[in-house]
PDB file of N, CA, C and O in Angstrom, chain B, residues numbered from 101:
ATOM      1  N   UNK B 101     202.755  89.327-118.461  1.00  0.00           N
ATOM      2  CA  UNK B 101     202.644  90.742-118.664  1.00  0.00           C
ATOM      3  C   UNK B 101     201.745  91.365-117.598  1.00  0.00           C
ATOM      4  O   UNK B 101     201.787  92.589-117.471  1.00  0.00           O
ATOM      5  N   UNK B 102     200.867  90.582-116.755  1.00  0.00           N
ATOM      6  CA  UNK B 102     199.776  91.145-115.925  1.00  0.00           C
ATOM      7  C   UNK B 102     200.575  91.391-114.662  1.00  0.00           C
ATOM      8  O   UNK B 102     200.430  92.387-113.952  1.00  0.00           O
ATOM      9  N   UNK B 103     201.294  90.563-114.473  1.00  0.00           N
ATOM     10  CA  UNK B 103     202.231  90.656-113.168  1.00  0.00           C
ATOM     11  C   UNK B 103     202.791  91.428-113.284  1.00  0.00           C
ATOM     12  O   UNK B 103     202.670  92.267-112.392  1.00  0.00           O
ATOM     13  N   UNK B 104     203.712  91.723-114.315  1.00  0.00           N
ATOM     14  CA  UNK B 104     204.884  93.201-114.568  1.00  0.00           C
ATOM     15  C   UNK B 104     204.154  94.153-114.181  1.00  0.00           C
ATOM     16  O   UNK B 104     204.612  95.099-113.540  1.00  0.00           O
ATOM     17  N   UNK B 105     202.810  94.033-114.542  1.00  0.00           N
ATOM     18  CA  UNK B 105     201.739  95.468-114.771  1.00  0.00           C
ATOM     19  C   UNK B 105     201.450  95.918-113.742  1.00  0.00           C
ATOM     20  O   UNK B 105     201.591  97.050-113.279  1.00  0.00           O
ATOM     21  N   UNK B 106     200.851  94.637-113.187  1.00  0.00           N
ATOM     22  CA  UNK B 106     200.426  95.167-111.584  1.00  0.00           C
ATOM     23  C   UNK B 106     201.642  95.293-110.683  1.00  0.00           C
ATOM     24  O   UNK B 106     201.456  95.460-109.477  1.00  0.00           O
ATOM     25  N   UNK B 107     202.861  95.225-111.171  1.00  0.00           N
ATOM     26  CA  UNK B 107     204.280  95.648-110.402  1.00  0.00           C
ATOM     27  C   UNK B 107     204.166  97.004-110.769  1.00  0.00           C
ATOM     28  O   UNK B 107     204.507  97.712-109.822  1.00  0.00           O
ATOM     29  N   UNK B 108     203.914  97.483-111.501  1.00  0.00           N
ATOM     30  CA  UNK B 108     204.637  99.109-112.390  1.00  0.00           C
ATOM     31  C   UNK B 108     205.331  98.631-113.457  1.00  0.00           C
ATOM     32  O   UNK B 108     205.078  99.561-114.223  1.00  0.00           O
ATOM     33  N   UNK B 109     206.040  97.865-114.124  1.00  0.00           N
ATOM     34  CA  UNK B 109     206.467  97.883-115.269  1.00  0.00           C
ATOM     35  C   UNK B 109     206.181  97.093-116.578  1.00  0.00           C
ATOM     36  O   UNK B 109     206.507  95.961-116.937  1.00  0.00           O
ATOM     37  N   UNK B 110     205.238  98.386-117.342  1.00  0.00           N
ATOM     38  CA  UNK B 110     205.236  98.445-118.228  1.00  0.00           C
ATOM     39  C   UNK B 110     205.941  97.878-119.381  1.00  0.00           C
ATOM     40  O   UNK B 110     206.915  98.568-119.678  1.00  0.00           O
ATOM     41  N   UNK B 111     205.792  96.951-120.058  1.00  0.00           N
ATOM     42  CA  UNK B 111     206.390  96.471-121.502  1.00  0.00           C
ATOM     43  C   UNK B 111     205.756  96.395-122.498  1.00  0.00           C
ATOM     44  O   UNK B 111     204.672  95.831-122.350  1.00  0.00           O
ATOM     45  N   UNK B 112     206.051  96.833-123.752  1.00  0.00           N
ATOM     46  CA  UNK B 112     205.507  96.549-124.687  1.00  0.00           C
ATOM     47  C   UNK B 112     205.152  94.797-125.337  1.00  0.00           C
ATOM     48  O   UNK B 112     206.266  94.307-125.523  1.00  0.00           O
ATOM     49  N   UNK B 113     204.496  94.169-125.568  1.00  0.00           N
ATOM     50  CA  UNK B 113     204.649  92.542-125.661  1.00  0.00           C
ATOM     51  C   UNK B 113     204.766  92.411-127.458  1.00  0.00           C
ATOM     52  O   UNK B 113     205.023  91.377-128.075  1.00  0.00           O
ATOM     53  N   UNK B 114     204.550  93.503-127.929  1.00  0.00           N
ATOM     54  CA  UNK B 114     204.821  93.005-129.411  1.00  0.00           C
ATOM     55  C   UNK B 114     205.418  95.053-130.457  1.00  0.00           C
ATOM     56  O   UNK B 114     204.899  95.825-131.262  1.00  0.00           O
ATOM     57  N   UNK B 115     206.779  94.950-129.636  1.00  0.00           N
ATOM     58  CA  UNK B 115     207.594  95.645-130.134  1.00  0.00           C
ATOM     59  C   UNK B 115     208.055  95.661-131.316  1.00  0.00           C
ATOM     60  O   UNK B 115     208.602  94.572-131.492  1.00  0.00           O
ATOM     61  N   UNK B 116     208.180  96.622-132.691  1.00  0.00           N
ATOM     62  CA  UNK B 116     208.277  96.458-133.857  1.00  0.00           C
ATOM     63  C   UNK B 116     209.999  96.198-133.745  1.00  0.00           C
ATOM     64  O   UNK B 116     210.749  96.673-132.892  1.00  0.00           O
ATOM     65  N   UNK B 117     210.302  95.433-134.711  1.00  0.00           N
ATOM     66  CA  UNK B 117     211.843  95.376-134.992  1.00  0.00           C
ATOM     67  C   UNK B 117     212.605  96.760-134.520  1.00  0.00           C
ATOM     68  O   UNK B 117     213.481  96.825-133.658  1.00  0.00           O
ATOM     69  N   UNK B 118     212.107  97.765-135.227  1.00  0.00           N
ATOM     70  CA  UNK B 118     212.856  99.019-134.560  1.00  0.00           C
ATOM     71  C   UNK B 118     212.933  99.434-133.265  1.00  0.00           C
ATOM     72  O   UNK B 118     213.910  99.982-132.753  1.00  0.00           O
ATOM     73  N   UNK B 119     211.753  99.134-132.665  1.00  0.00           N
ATOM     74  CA  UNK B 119     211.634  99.530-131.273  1.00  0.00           C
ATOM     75  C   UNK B 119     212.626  98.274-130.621  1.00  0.00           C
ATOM     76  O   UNK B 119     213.434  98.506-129.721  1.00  0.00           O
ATOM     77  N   UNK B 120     212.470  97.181-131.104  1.00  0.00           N
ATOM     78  CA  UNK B 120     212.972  96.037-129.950  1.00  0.00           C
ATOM     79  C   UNK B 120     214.913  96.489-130.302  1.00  0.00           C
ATOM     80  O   UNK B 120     215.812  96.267-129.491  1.00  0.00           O
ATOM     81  N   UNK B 121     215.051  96.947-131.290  1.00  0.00           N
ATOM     82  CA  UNK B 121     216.546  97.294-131.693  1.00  0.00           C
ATOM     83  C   UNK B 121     217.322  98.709-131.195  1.00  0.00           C
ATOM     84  O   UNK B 121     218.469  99.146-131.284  1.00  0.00           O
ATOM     85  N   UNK B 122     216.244  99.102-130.711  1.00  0.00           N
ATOM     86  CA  UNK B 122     216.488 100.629-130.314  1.00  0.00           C
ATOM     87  C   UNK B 122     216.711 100.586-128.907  1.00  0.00           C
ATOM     88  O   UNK B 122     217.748 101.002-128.390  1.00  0.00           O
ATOM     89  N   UNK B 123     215.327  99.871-127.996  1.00  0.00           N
ATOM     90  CA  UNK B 123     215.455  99.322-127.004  1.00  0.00           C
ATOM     91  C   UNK B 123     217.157  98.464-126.415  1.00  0.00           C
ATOM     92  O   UNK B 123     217.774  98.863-125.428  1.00  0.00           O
ATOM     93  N   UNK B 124     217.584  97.352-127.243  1.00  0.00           N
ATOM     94  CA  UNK B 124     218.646  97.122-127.445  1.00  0.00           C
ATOM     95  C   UNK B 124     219.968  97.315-127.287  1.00  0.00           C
ATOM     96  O   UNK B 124     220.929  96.820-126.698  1.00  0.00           O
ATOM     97  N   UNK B 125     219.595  98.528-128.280  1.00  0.00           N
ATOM     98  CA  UNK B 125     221.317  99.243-128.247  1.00  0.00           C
ATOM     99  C   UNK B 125     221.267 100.307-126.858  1.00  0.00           C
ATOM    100  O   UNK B 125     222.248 100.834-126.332  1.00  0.00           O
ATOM    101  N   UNK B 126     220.107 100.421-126.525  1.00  0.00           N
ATOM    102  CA  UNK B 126     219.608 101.405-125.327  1.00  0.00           C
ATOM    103  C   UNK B 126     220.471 100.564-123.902  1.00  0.00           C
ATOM    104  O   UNK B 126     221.429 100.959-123.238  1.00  0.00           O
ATOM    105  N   UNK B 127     219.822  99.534-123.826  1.00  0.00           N
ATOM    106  CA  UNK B 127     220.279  98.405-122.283  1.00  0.00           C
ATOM    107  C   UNK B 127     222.139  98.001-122.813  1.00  0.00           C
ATOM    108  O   UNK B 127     223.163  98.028-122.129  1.00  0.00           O
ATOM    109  N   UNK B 128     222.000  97.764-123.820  1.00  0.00           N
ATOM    110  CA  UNK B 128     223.344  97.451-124.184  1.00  0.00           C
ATOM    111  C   UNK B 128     224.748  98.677-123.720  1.00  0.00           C
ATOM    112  O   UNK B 128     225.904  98.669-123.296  1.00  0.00           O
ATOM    113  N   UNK B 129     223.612  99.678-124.179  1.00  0.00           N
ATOM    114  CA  UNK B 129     224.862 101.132-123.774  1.00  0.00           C
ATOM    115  C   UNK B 129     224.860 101.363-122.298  1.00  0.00           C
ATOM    116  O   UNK B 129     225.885 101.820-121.792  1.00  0.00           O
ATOM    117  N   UNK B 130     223.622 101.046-121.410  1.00  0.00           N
ATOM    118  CA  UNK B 130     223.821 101.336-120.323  1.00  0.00           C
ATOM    119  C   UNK B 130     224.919 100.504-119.288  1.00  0.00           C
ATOM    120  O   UNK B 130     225.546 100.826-118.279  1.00  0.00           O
ATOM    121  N   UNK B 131     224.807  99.391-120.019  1.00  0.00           N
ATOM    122  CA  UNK B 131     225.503  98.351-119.409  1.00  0.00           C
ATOM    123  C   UNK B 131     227.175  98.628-119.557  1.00  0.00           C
ATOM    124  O   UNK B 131     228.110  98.357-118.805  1.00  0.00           O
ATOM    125  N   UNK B 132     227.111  99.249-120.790  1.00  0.00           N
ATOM    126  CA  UNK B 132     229.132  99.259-121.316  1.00  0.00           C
ATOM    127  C   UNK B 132     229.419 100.594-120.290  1.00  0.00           C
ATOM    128  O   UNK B 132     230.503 100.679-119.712  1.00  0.00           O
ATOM    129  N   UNK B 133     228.276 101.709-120.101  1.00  0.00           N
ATOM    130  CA  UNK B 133     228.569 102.485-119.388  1.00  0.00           C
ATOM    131  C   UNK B 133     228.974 102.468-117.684  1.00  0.00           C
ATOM    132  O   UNK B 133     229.994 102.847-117.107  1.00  0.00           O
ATOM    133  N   UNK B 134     227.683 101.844-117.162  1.00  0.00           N
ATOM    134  CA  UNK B 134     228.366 101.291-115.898  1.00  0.00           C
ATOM    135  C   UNK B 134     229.781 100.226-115.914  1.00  0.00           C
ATOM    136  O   UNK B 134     230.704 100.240-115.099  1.00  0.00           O
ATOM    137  N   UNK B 135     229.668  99.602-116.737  1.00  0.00           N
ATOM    138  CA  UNK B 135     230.751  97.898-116.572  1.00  0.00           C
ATOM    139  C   UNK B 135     230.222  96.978-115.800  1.00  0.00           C
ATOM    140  O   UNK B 135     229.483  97.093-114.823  1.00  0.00           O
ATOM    141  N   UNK B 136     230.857  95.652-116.547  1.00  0.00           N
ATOM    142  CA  UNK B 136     229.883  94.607-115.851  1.00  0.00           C
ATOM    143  C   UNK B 136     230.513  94.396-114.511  1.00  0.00           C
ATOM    144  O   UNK B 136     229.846  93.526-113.949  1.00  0.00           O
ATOM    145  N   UNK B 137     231.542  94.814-113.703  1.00  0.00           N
ATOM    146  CA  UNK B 137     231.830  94.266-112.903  1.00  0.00           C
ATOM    147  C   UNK B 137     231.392  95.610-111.820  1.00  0.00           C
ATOM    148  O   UNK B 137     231.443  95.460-110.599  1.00  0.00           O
ATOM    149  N   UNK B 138     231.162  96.315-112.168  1.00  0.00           N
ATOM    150  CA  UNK B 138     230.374  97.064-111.435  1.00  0.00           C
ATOM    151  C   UNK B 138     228.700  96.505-111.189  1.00  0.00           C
ATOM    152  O   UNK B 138     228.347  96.400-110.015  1.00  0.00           O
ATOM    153  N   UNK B 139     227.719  96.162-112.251  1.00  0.00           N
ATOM    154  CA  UNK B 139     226.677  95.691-112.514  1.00  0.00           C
ATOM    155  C   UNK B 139     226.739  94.133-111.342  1.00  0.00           C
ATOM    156  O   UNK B 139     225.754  93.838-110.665  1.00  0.00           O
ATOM    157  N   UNK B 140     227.875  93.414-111.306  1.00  0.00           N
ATOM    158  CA  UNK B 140     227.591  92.022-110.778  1.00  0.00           C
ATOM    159  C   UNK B 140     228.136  92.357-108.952  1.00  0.00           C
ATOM    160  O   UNK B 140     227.943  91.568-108.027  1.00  0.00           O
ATOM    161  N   UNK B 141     228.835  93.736-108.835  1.00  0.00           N
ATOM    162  CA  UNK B 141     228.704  94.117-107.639  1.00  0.00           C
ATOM    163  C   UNK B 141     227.603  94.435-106.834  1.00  0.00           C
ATOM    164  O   UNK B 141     227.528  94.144-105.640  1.00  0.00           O
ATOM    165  N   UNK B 142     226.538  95.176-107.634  1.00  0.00           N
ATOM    166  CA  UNK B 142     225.393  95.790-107.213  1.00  0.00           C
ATOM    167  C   UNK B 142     225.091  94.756-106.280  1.00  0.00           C
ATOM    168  O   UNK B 142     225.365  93.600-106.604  1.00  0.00           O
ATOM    169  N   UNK B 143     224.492  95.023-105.003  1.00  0.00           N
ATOM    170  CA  UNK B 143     223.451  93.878-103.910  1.00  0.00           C
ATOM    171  C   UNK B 143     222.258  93.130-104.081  1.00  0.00           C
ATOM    172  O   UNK B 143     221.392  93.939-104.414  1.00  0.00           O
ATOM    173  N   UNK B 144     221.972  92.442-104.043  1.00  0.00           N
ATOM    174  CA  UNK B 144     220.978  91.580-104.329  1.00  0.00           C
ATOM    175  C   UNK B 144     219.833  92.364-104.172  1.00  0.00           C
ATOM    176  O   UNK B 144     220.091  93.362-103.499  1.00  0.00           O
ATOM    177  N   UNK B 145     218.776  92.306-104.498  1.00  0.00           N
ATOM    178  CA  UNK B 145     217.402  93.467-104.384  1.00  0.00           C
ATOM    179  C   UNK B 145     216.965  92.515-102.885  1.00  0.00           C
ATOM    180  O   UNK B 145     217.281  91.349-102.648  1.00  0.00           O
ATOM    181  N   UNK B 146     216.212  93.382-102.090  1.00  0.00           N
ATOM    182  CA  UNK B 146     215.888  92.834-100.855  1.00  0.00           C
ATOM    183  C   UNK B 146     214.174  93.139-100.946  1.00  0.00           C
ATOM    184  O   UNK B 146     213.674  92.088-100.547  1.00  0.00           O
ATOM    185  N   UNK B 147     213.406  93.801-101.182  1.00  0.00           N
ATOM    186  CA  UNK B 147     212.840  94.255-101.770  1.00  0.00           C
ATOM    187  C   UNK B 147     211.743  92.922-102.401  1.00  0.00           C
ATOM    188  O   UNK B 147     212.226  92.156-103.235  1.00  0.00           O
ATOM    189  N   UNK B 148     210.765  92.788-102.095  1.00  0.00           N
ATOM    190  CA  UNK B 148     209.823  91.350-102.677  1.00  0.00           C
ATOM    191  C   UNK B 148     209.368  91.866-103.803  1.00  0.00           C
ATOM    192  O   UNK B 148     209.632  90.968-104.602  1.00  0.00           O
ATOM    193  N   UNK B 149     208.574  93.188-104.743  1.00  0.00           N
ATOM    194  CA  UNK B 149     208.515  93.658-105.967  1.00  0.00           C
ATOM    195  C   UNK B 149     209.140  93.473-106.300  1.00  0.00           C
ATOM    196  O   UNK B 149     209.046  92.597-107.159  1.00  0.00           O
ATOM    197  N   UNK B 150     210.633  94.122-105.995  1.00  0.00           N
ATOM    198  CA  UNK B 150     211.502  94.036-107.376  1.00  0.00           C
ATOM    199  C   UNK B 150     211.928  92.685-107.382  1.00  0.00           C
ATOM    200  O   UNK B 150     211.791  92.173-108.493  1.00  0.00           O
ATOM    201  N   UNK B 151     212.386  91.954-106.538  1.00  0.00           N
ATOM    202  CA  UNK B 151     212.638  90.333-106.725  1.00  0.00           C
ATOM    203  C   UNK B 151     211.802  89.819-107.876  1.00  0.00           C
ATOM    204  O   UNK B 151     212.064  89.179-108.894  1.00  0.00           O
ATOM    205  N   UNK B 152     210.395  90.468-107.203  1.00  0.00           N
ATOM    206  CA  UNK B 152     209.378  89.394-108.156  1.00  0.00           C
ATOM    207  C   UNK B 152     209.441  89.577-109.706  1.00  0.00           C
ATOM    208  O   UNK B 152     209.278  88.613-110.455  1.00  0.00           O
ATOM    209  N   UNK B 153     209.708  90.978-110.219  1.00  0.00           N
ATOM    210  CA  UNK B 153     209.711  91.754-111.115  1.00  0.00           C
ATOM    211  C   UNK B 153     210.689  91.369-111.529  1.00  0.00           C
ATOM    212  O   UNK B 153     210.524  91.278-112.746  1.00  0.00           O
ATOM    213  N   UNK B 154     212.442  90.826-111.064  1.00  0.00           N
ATOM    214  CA  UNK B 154     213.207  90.245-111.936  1.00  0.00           C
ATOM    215  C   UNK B 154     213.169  89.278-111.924  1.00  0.00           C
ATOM    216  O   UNK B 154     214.055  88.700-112.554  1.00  0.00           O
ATOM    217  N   UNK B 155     212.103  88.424-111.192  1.00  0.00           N
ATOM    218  CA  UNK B 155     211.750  86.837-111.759  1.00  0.00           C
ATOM    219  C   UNK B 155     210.957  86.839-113.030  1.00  0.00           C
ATOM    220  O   UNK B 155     211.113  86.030-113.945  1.00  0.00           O
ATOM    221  N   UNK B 156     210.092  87.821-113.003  1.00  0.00           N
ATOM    222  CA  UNK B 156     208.817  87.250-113.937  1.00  0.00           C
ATOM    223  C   UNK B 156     209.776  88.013-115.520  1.00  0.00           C
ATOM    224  O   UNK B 156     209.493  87.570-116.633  1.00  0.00           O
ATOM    225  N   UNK B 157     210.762  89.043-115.376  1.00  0.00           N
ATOM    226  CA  UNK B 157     211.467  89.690-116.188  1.00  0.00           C
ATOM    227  C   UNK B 157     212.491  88.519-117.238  1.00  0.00           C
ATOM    228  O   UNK B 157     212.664  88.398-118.451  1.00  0.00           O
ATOM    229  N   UNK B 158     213.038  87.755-115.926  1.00  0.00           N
ATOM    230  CA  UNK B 158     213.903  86.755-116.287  1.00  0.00           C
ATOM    231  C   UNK B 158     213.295  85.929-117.154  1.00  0.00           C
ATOM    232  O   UNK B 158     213.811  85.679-118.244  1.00  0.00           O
ATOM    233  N   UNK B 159     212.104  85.400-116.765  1.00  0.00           N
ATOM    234  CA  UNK B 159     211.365  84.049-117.206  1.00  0.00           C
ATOM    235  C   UNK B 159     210.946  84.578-118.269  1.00  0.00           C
ATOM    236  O   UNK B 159     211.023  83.776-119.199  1.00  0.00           O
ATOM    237  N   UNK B 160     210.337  86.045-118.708  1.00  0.00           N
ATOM    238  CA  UNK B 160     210.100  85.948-120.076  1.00  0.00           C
ATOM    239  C   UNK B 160     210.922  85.862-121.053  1.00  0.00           C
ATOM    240  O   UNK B 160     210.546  85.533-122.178  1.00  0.00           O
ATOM    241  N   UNK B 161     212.063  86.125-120.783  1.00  0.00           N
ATOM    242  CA  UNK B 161     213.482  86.146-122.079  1.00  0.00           C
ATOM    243  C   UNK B 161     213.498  84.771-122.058  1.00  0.00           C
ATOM    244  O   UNK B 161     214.292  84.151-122.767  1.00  0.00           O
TER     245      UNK B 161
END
């Protein structure tokens, strides 16, 4: 969580059921909205923050 932090992004680490479900249906809709084959087109981030930020993102799920 210190790493996200000192990236800029903010997470909550102990989200109530509602929030983590709300959150949820939130990423879930964005995703049906773009499509995934649009989403797996996007370019690789080049970018060393955001890389790092979807490593340390990845590793916590």
């Amino acid at each position: 969580m210190s790493g996200l932090h000192l990236l800029g992004v903010d997470v909550n680490p102990a989200p109530t059921m509602r929030e983590a479900d709300t959150m949820f249906e939130q990423v879930k809709n964005e995703i049906l909205a773009v499509g995934f084959d649009d989403i797996l087109a996007i370019p690789r981030a080049r970018d060393a923050r955001t890389d790092l930020a979807i490593a340390l993102l990845n590793d916590a799920g």
